[in-house]
C-alpha positions in Angstrom: 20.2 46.4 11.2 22.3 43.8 12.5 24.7 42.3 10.0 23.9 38.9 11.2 20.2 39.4 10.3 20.5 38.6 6.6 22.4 35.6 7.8 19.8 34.5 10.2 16.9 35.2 7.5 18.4 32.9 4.9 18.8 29.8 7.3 15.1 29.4 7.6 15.0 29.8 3.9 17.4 27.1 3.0 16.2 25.1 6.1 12.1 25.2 4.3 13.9 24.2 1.1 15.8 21.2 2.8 12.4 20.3 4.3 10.4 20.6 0.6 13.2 18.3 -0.5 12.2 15.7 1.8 8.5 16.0 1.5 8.7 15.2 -1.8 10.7 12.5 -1.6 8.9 11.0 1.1 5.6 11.2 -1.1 7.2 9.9 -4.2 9.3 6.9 -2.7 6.3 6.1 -0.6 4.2 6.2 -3.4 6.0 3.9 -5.4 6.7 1.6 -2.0 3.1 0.9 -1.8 2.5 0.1 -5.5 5.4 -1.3 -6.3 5.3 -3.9 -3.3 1.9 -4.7 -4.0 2.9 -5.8 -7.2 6.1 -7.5 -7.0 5.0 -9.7 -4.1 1.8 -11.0 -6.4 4.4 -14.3 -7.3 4.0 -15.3 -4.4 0.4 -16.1 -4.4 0.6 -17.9 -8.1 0.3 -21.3 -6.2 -2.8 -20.6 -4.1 -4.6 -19.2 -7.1 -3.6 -22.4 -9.3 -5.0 -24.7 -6.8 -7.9 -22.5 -6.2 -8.8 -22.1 -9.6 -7.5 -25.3 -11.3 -6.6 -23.0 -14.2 -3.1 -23.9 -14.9 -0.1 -22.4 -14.8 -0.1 -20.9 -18.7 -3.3 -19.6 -17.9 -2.4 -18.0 -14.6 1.1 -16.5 -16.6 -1.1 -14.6 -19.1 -2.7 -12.7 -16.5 0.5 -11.5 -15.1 2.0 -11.3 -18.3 -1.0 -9.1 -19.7 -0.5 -6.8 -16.1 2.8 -6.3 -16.8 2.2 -5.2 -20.6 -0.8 -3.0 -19.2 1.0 -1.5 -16.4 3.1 0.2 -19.4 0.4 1.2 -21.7 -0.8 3.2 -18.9 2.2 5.1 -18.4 2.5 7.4 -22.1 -1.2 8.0 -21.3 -0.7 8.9 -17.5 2.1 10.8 -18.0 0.2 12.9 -21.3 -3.0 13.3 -18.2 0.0 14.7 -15.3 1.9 16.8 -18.1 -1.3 18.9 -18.9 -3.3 19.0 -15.5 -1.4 17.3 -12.9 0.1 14.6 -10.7 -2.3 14.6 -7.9 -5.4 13.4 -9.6 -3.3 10.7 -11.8 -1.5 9.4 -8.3 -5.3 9.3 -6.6 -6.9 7.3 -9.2 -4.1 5.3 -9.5 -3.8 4.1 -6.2 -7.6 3.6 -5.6 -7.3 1.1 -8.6 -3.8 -1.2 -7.0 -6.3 -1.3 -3.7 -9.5 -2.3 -6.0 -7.7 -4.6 -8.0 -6.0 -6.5 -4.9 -8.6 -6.6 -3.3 -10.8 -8.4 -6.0 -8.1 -11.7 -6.9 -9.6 -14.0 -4.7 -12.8 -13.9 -6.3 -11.4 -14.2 -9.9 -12.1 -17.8 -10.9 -11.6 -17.7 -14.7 -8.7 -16.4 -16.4 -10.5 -13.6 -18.1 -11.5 -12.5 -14.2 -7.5 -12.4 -13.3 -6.9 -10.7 -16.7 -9.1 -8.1 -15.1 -7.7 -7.6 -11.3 -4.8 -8.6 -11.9 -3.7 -7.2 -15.1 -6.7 -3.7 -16.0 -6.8 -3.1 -12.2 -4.0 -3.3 -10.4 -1.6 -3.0 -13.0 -3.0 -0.1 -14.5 -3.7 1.4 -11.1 0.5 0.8 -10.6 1.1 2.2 -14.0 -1.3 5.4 -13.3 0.8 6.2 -10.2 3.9 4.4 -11.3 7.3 5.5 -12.1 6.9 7.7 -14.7 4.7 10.1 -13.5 6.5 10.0 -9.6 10.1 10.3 -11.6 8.5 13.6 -13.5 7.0 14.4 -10.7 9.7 14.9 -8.3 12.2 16.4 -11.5 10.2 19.2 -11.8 10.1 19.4 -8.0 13.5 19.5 -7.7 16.9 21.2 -8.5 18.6 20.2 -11.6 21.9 19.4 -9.9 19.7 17.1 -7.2 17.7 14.7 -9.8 20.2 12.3 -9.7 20.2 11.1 -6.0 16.6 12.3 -6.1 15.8 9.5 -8.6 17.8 7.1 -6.5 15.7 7.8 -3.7 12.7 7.1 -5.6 13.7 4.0 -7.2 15.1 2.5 -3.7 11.3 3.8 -2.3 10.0 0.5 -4.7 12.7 -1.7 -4.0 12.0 -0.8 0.3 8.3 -1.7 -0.5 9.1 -5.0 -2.3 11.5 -5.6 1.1 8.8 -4.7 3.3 5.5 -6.4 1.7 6.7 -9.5 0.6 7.6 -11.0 4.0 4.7 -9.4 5.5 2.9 -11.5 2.8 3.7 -14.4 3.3 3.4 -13.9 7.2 0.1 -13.3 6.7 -0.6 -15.9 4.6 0.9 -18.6 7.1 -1.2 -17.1 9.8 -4.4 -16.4 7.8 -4.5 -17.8 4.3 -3.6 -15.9 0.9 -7.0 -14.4 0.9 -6.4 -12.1 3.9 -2.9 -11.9 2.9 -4.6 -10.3 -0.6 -6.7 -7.8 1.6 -4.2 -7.0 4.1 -2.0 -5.5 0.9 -4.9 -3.6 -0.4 -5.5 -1.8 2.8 -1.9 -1.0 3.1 -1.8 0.6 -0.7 -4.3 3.6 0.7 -2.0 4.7 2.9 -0.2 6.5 -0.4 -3.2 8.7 -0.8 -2.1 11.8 0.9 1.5 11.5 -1.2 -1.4 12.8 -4.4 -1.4 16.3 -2.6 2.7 16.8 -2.3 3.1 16.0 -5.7 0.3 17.7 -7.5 0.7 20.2 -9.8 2.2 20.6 -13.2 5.9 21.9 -14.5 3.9 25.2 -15.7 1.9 25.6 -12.4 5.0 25.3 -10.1 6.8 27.9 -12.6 3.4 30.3 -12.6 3.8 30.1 -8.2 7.2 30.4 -8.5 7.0 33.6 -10.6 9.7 32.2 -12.7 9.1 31.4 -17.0 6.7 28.9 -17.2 8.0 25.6 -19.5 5.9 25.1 -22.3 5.4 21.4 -23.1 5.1 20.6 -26.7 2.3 19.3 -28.5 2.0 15.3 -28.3 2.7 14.5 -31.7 5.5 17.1 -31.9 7.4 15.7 -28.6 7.2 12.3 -29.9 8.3 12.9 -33.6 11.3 14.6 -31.6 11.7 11.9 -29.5 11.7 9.4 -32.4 14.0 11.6 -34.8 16.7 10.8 -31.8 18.1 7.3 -32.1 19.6 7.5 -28.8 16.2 7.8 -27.8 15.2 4.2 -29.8 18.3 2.4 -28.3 17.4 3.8 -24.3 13.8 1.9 -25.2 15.6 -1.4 -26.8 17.9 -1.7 -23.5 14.6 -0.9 -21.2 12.9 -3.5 -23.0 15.4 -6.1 -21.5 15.3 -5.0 -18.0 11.5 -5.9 -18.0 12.3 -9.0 -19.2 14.6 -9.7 -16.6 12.5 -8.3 -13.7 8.9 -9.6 -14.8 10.5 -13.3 -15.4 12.6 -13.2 -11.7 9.4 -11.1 -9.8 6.9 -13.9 -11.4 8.5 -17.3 -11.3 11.2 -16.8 -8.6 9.1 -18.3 -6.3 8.4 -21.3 -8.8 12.0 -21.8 -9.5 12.8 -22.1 -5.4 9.9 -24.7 -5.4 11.2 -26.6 -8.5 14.2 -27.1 -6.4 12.5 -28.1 -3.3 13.8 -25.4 -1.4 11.1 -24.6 2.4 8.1 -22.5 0.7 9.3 -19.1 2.9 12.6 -19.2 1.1 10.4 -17.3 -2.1 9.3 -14.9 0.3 12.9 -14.0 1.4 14.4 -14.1 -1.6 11.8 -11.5 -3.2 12.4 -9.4 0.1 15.9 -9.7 -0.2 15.7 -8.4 -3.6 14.3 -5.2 -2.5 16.6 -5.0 0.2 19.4 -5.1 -2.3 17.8 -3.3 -4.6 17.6 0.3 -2.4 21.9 -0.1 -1.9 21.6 -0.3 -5.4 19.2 2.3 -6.5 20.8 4.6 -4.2 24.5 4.3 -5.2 22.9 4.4 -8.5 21.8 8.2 -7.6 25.4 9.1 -6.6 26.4 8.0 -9.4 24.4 9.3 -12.3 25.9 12.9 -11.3 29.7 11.3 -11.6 29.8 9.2 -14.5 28.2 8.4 -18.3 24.8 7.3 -17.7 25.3 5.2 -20.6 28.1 3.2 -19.0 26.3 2.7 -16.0 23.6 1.1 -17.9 25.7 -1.1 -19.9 27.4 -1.9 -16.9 24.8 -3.0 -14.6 23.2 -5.4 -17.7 26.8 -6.8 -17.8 27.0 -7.9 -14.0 23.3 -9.0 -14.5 23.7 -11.4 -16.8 27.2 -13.1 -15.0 24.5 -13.1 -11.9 22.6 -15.4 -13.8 25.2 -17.4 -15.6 26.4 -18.0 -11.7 23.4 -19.0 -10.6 23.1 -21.6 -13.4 25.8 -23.1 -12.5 25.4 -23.4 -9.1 24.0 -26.3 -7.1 20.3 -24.8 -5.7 20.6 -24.7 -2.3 19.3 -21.9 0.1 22.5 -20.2 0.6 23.1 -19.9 -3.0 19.6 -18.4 -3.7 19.8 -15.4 -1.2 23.1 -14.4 -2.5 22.0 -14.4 -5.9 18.8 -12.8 -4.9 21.4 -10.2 -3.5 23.6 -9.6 -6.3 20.2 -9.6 -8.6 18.7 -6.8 -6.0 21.8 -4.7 -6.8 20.9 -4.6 -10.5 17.3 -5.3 -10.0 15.6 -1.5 -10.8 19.3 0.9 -10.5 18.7 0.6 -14.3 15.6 3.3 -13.6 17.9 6.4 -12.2 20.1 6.4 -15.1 17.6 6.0 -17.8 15.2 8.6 -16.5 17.9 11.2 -16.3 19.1 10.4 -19.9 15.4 11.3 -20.7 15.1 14.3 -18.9 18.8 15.5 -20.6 17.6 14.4 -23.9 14.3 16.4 -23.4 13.7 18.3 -20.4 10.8 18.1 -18.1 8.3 19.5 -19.5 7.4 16.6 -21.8 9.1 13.5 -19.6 6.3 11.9 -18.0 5.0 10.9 -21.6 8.5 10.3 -22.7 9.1 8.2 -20.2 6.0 6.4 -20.1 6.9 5.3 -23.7 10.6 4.1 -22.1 8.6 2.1 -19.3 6.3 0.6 -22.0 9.3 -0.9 -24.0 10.0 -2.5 -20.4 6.5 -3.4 -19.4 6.6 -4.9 -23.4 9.6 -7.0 -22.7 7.8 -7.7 -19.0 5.1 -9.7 -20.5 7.1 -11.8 -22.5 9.0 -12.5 -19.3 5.9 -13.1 -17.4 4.4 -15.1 -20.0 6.7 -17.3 -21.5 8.4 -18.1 -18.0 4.7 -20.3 -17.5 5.1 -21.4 -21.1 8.8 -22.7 -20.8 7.7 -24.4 -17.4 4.9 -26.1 -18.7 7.0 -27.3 -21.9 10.0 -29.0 -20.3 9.5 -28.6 -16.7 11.8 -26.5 -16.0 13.2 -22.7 -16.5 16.8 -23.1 -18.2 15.9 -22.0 -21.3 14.4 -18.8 -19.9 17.3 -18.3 -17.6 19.1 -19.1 -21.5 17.5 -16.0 -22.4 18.0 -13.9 -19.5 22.0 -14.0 -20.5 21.9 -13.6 -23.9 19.4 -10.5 -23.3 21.6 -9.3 -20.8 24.7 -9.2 -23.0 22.8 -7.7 -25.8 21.6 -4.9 -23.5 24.8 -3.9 -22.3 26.1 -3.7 -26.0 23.5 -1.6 -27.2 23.8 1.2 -24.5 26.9 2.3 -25.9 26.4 4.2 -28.7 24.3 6.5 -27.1 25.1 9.9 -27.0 24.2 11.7 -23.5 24.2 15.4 -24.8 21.1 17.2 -25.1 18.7 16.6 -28.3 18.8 20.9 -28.7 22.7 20.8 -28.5 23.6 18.6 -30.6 21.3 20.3 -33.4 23.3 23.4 -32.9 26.4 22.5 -33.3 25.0 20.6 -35.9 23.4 23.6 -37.4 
């Protein structure tokens, strides 16, 4: 035999694993495209369905509110359901409910009706096939020493849906009305279905076909008293729970901030695209950068630079300049927060578990998203404007960037060695 043939075996090896690499990626980042678009571009139809349904803006808030507090109840419980027997099935139902649920809005007249589209359906359809359970999903998938820009790629996958559907939107909406604008985004969330058969599977099945060790996942209430014990763990949820804040309050009311200013009515669709636009630079640099340097800082440094966005943007005269640079700056910072906190999970952890233990981390956020959601409508209706909210955006801010540093990166089973 040649000794070149070896050599010529091993580059269609490495070229199928280059290709596996991608496929995944391309299901997971699609994935969350689709339902992450879907939802972050539901601000911008908060107007039409206040004037169609005379409910009020408090009314309207609590709907949004309760989706974003829904979409992370689902995740612990999604992420339990793809642990044990797979992320196919999870990702299917879960994108079959964003479609259902956006679908339905328009003929929601009471606020108990949005509570249900809005909030069970499409939020818990986004939370079934959400984050945690694409992030798990594509760890397992993956080598170790490529989660971090895998993650990256993921996270930017959201931010290039929120770039993508909100201008398509509102373009729809100007040519057809917000009701075929609401069933034009439905029929684009099915095209995530066939993403359900890349990523199925669970860390013990892809082991068992690998013919490596299987990874045993612990039992529930065992990996959560672990995950409990750890206050590293606690202070990872208490900074998570600001980024929802943040995001929920900006993804909801942005629009109604531009408004309040008197700013054209397509500047709130370019500003929410131009957040996603932003947000995939950051996401991605966010990637390279989880492999180079303390997860920790990175998190206390991209709260930091939020909050001075907002302080800035307080400040400023509201003029459309002005708003698509700070809708820039905010894109940077908007989700890069998800790379770094998912890998400080799965180094705390492992993978078996980190679907469920990330689903608790995205709960803290959805937590802090309702309140963002929610009181944003409450503030508004109160004094008739958002400076108190934007108040609370910057003290939040400061407080999550303080409380990321004490947390210690090494590996839950390491330190109680050395311990030991």
């Amino acid at each position: 035999m040649s000794p070149k043939a070896p050599e010529a075996a091993a580059v269609p090896a490495a070229s199928r694993r280059r290709m596996a690499f991608w496929l995944v990626l391309l299901a997971a980042a699609g994935t969350f495209a689709v339902t992450m678009g879907a939802r972050q571009s539901m601000g911008l139809f908060i107007g039409a369905l206040n004037t169609s349904t005379g409910l009020g803006l408090a009314a309207i808030s609590l709907a949004f509110g309760f989706g974003q507090l829904w979409w992370g109840l689902t995740q612990p419980f999604a992420g339990m359901v793809a642990d044990r027997w797979g992320s196919g099935r999870v990702i299917v139902v879960g994108v079959l409910m964003v479609a259902l649920g956006t679908a339905l809005v328009p003929f929601a007249s009471t606020t108990w009706g949005l509570v249900l589209v809005i909030g069970v359906l499409a939020a818990g359809g986004a939370g079934l096939a959400g984050v945690s359970v694409l992030m798990a999903a594509t760890s397992r998938l993956v080598a170790p020493e490529r989660r971090g820009i895998a993650s990256g790629i993921v996270n930017a996958g959201g931010s290039f849906g929120q770039f993508v559907f909100a201008p398509i939107a509102t373009g729809v909406m100007a040519i057809g009305g917000w009701v075929a604008s609401l069933q034009t985004l439905a029929l684009v969330t099915l095209l995530a279905l066939p993403a359900a058969w890349v990523l199925r599977g669970t860390a013990r099945s892809d082991a068992k076909l690998a013919g490596a060790a299987a990874p045993r996942a612990e039992p529930v209430r065992q990996a959560l008293g672990r995950a409990f014990a750890n206050p590293s763990y606690g202070l990872l949820c208490a900074g998570f729970f600001v980024c929802g804040f943040h995001v929920a309050f900006i993804a909801t009311h942005l629009p109604g901030v531009i408004a309040a200013c008197g700013l054209p009515a397509n500047v709130a669709g370019w500003a929410l695209g131009i957040i996603g636009l932003f947000n995939i630079v950051g996401s991605l640099a966010m990637g390279w950068a989880v492999g180079r340097w303390r997860m920790k800082s990175l998190l206390a440094l991209v709260y930091a630079a939020r909050g001075v966005a907002v302080l800035a943007f307080v400040l400023a005269p509201k003029t459309t300049p002005v708003v698509i640079v700070f809708s820039a700056f905010i894109g940077l910072t908007y989700l890069s927060t998800v790379p770094p906190t998912a890998g400080l999970v799965a180094k705390f952890f492992g993978t078996a578990n980190m679907a469920m233990l990330f689903g608790i981390v995205m709960l803290s956020h959805q937590v802090g998203g309702f309140l963002g959601a929610w009181l944003g409508g409450k503030a508004y209706e109160a004094s008739g404007n958002y400076d108190w909210m934007w108040y609370a955006d910057i003290l939040l801010a400061a407080a999550a960037a303080l409380v990321n540093l004490p947390i210690r990166e090494a590996p839950v089973a390491r330190r109680a060695a050395v311990a030991a």
